[in-house]
C-alpha positions in Angstrom: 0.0 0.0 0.0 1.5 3.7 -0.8 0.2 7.3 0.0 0.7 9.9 -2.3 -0.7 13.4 -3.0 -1.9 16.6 -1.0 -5.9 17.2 0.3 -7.2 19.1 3.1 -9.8 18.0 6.0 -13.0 19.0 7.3 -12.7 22.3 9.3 -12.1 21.8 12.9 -15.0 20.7 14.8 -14.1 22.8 18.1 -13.7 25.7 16.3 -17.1 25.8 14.4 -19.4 25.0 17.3 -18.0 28.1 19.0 -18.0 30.2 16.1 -21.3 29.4 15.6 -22.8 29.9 19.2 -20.5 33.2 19.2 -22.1 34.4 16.4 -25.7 33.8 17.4 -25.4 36.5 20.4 -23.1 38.7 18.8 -25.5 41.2 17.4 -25.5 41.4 13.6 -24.5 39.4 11.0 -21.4 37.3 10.9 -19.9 34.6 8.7 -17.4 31.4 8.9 -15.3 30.4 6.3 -14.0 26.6 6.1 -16.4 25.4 9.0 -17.1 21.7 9.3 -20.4 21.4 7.6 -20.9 17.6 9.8 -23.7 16.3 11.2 -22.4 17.1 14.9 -21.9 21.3 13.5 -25.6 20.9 11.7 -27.3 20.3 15.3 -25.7 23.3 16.9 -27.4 24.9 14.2 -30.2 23.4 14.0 -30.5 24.3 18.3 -29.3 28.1 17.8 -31.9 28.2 14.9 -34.6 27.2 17.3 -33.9 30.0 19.7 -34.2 32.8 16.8 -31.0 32.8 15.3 -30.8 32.9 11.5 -28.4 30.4 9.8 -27.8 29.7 6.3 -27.6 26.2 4.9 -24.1 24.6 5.9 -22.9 23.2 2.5 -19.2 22.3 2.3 -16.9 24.9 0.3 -19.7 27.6 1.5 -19.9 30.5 3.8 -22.1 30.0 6.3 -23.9 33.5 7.5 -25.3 33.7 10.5 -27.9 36.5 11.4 -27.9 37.0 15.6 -31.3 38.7 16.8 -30.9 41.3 19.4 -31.7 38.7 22.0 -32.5 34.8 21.6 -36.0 34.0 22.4 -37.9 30.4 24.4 -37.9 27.7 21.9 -41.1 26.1 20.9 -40.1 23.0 20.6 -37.4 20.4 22.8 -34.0 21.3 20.9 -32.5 18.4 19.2 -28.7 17.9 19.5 -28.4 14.7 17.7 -25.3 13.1 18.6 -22.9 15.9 19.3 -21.9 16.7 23.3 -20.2 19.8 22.2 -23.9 21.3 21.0 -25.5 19.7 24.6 -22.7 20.9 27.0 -21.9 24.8 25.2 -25.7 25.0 24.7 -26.1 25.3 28.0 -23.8 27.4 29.2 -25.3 29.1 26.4 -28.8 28.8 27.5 -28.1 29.6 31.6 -28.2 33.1 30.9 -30.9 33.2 28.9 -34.5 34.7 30.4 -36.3 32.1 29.4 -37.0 27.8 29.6 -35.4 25.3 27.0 -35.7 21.3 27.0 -32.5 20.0 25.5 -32.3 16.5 24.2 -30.3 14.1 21.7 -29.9 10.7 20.1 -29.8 7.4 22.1 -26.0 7.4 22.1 -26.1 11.0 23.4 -28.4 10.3 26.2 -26.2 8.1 27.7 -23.5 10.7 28.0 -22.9 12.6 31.5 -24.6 15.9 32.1 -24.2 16.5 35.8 -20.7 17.7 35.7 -22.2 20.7 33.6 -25.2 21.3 35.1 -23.5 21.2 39.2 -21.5 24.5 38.3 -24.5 25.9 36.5 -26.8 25.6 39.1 -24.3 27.5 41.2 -23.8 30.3 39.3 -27.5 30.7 39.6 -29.6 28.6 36.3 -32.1 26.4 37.3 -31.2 22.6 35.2 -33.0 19.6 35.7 -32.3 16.4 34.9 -35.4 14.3 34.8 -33.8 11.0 33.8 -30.5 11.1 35.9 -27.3 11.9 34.4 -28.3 12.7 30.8 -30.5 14.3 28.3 -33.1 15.3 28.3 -32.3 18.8 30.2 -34.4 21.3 31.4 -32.4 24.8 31.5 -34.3 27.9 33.1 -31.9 30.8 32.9 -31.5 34.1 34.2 -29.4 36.5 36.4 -26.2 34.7 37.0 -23.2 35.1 40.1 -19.8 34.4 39.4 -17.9 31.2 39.8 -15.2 29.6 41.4 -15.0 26.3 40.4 -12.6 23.1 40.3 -13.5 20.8 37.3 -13.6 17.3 38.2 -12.0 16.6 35.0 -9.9 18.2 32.7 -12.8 18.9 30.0 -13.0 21.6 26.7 -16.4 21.1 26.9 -17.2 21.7 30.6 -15.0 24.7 30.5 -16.4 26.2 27.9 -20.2 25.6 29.4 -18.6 27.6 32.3 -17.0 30.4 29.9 -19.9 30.9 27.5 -22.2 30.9 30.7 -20.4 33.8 31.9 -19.7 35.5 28.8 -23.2 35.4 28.1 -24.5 36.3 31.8 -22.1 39.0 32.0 -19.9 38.1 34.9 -16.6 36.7 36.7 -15.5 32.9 36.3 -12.4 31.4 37.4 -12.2 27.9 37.4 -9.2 25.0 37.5 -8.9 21.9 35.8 -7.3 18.6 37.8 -4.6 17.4 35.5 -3.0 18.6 32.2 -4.4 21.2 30.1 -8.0 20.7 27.2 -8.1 22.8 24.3 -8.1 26.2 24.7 -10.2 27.5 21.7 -12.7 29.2 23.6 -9.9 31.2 25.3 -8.4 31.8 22.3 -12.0 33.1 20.6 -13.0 35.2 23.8 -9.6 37.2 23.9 -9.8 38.0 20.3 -12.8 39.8 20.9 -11.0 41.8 23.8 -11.9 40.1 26.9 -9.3 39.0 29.3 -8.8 35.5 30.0 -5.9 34.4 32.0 -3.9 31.8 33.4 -1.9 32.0 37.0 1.0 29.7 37.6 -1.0 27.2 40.2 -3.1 26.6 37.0 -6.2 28.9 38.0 -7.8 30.6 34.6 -10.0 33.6 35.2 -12.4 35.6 32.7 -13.9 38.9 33.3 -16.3 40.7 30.8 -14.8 43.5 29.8 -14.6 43.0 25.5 -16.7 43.7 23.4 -18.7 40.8 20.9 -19.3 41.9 17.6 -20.3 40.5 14.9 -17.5 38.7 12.8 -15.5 36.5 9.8 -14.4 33.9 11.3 -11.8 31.6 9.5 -11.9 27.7 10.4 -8.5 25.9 10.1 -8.7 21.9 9.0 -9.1 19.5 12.4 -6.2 17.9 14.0 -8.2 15.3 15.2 -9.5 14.1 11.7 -6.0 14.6 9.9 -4.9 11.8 12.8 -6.6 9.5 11.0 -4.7 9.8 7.2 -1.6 10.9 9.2 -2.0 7.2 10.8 -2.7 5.8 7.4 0.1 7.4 5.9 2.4 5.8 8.7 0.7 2.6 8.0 1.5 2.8 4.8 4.6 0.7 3.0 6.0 3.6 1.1 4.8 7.4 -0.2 4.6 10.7 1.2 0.9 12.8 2.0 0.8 16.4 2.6 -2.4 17.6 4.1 -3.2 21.7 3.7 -4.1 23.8 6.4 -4.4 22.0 9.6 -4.9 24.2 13.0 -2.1 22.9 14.8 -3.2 24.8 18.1 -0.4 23.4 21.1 -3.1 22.2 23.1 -4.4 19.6 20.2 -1.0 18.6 19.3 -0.1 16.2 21.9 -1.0 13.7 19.5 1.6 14.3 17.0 3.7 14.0 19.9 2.7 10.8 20.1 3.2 9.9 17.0 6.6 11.0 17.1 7.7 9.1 19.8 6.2 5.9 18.0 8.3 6.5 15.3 5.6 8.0 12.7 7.7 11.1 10.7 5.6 14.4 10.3 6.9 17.6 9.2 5.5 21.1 9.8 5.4 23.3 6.9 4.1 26.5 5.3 3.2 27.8 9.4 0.1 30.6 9.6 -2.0 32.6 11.9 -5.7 32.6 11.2 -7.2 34.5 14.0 -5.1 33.8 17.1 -4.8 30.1 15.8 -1.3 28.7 14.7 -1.8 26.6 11.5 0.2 24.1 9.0 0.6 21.8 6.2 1.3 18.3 7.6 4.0 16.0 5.5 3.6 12.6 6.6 5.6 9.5 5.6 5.5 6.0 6.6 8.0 4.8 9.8 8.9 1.8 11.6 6.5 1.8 14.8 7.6 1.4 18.1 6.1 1.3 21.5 5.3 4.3 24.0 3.6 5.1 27.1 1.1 7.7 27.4 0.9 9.1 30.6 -2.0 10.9 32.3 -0.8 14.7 31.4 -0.9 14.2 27.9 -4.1 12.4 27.8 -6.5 16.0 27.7 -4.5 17.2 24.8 -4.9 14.0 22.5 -8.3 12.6 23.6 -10.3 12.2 20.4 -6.5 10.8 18.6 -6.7 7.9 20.9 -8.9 5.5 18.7 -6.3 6.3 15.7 -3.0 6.2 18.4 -4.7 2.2 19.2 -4.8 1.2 16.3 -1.1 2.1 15.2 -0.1 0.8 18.7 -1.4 -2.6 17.2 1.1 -2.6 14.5 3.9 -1.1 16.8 7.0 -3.2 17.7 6.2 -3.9 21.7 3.4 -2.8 24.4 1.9 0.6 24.4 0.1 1.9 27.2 -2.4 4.5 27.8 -3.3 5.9 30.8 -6.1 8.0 32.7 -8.4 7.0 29.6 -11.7 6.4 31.8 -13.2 9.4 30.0 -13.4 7.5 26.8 -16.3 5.5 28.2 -18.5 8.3 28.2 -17.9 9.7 24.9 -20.4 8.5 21.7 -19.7 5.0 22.8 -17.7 3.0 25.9 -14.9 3.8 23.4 -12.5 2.3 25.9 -14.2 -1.3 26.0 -14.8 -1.3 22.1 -11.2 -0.4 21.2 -9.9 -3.4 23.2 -12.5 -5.8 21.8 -12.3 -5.2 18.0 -8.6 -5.2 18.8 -9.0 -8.4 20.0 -11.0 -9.8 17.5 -9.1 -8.6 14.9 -6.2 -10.7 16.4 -4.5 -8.1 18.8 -3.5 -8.2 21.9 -5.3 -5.4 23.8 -6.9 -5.0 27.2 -9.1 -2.1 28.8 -8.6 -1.6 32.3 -10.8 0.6 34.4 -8.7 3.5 33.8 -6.0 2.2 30.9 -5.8 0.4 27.7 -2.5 -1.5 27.0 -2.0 -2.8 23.2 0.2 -4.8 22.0 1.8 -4.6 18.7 2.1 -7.7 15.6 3.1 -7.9 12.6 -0.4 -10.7 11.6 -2.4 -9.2 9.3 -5.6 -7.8 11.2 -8.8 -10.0 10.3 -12.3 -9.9 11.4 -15.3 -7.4 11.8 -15.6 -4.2 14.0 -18.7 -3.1 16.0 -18.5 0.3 16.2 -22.2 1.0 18.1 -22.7 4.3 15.5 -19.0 5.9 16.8 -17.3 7.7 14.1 -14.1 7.9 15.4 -14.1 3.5 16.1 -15.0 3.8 12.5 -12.5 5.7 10.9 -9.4 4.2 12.8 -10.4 0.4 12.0 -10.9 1.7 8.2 -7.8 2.9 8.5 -6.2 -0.3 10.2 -7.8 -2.4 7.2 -5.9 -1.0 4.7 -2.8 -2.7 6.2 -1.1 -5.6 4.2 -2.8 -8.7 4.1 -5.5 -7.5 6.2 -9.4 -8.5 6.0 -11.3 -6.2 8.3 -15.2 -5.7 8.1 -16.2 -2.4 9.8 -20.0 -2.5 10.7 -20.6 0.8 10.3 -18.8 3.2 7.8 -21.7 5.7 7.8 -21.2 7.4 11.0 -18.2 8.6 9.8 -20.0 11.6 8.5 -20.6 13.0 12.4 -16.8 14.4 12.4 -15.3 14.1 8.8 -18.2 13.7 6.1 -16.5 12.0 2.9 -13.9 10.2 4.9 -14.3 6.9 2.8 -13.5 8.7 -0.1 -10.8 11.0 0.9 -8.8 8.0 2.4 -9.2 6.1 -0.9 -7.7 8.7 -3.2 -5.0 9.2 -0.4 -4.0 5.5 -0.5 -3.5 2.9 -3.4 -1.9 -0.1 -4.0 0.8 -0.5 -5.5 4.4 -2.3 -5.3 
């Protein structure tokens, strides 16, 4: 098998659920250039559209515009967010300081998926949340006049923080809060001090916001994800010979733990052509295929490279010795018990892997991978066992190709052009 040529991938995820939820209380009309145009971005707008904000049609290669009324208004209907934890989690932060009730609800897989660690700080900042069922969805959010915070996250999380930031942004007041170990992505930071307010960060790891910018309507500019170039990265290491470029790739440091990763494994990837699109560093990625090698993944790295770890499995099972991953208990609340799944299709694909209650260990060979993934609907279980399959020799049946489309719509066909076989 050999990778050649250059293509980009889907705008970062992250970046276009903030951009979008920005936009809709920023009064005016903005746009975003490059967003990812997914299933998971659709039902954040599909939820901002059902509190009164106007947004055009998100078609790939398109400009979405987005039209914010001077203040968001009580759905008349539950809001939908599908599949995607971002919408669920930022919506309400969103919707805490909002003056009015919202029910907010999503797809089996979603409902499963905890809520409570949003909803505790929340409720102390002064929203009223309900969660009828227990942990999950459906939520009932009544907003209103909200108190600062002080609060110590019981995990490191992008998405609790920014249910905490946008809370406050949008409520108009103080929040300083601490995450327990290592550092999450820092878009929101990133987006809130472009518009002029002050976010910072002391040295015993304490960030603090205060509301003293100014949101205006904007252009935002959406970089290509990290977190879906992993997966032809990893198929280009996978790969017996050949060399893939792919074009404009946000290569924020807090998202780049995985390349790290890769590096230490022995997977070669150059940074080239280095930008700034609006406070976020960006790059072409070169990637080439290497001689894998074990690693351990310790706990500090883990926030940084969460959504790579499906893809970092997976290369791990082709590596020369045993990698292991630690502090991975998150990954069995994400779309799936992606911690269980990754160590049973390993397994039945021939690998040696197991999933403790807090680690996954994986154990490289050199057998051709055979047999046929469940993936329970969970894109990113999907996309690294397609990748996985295109090894030599290999015969690997993934149930579910489809739910690709959540994070990186065309994936089947982007990794086919990228890789072909040859001699």
């Amino acid at each position: 098998m050999i990778v050649r040529g250059s293509t980009a991938v889907p705008g970062d995820k992250s970046l276009t659920h903030r951009a979008l939820m920005l936009s809709a209380i920023a009064r005016g009309e903005s746009s975003i250039e490059g967003a990812l145009t997914s299933l998971d971005a659709r039902s954040t707008a599909r939820v901002l559209r059902g509190v009164g904000v106007s947004i055009s049609r998100l078609r790939s290669g398109e400009r979405i515009r987005i039209r914010a009324p001077r203040a968001l208004h009580a759905p008349n209907r539950v809001l939908d967010c599908g599949n995607s934890g971002t919408t669920a989690r930022l919506g309400l932060g969103l919707l805490a300081a909002q003056p009015f009730s919202a029910i907010l609800n999503g797809d089996r897989s979603l409902r499963r998926r905890p809520m409570r660690r949003v909803a505790e700080p929340l409720r102390a900042m002064g929203a009223t949340i309900a969660t009828p069922e227990g942990d999950g969805l459906p939520v009932l959010v009544r907003g209103g006049r909200l108190a600062p915070i002080r609060w110590e996250l019981p995990v490191s999380s992008a998405q609790l923080k920014g249910a905490i930031l946008f809370a406050a942004l949008a409520g108009g007041v103080e929040a300083s809060l601490r995450e327990p170990a290592g550092r999450s992505r820092d878009h929101t930071e990133r987006l809130f001090r472009g518009f002029g307010f002050s976010v910072t960060e002391a040295e015993d790891g304490w960030l603090h916001f205060e509301p003293n910018g100014a949101l205006v309507p904007s252009a935002f500019r959406i970089p290509g994800d990290i977190s879906s170039a992993a997966f032809l990265l990893g198929a280009a290491a996978l790969a017996d010979r050949g060399e893939l470029r792919l074009t404009g790739v946000g290569v924020n440091p807090t998202r780049t733990a995985g390349l790290d990763v890769m590096a230490r494994m022995g997977v070669a990837v150059v940074r080239e052509a280095r930008q700034d699109w609006g406070g976020e560093p960006v790059a072409d990625l070169v990637a080439s295929p290497g001689r894998l090698r074990a690693t351990v993944v310790p706990a500090q790295e883990i926030p940084g490279l969460i959504d790579e770890i499906p893809l970092l499995a997976v290369l791990a099972a082709r590596a020369e010795g045993t990698t292991v991953f630690h502090q991975v208990g998150e990954l069995r609340v994400k779309e799936s018990d992606r911690l269980a799944l990754l160590a049973r299709n390993l397994t039945t694909l021939g690998v040696e892997a197991r999933a403790g209650e807090n680690t996954l260990t994986v154990t490289g060979t050199d057998r051709p991978p055979c047999g046929r993934v469940v993936t329970e609907g969970d894109h990113r279980i999907a996309m690294a066992f397609a990748v996985l399959g295109g090894v030599s020799g290999a015969a690997v049946e993934v149930d579910d190709l489809a739910c690709a489309d959540v994070s990186f719509p065309g994936f089947l066909q982007v990794l086919s052009r990228v890789r072909q076989v040859g001699s």
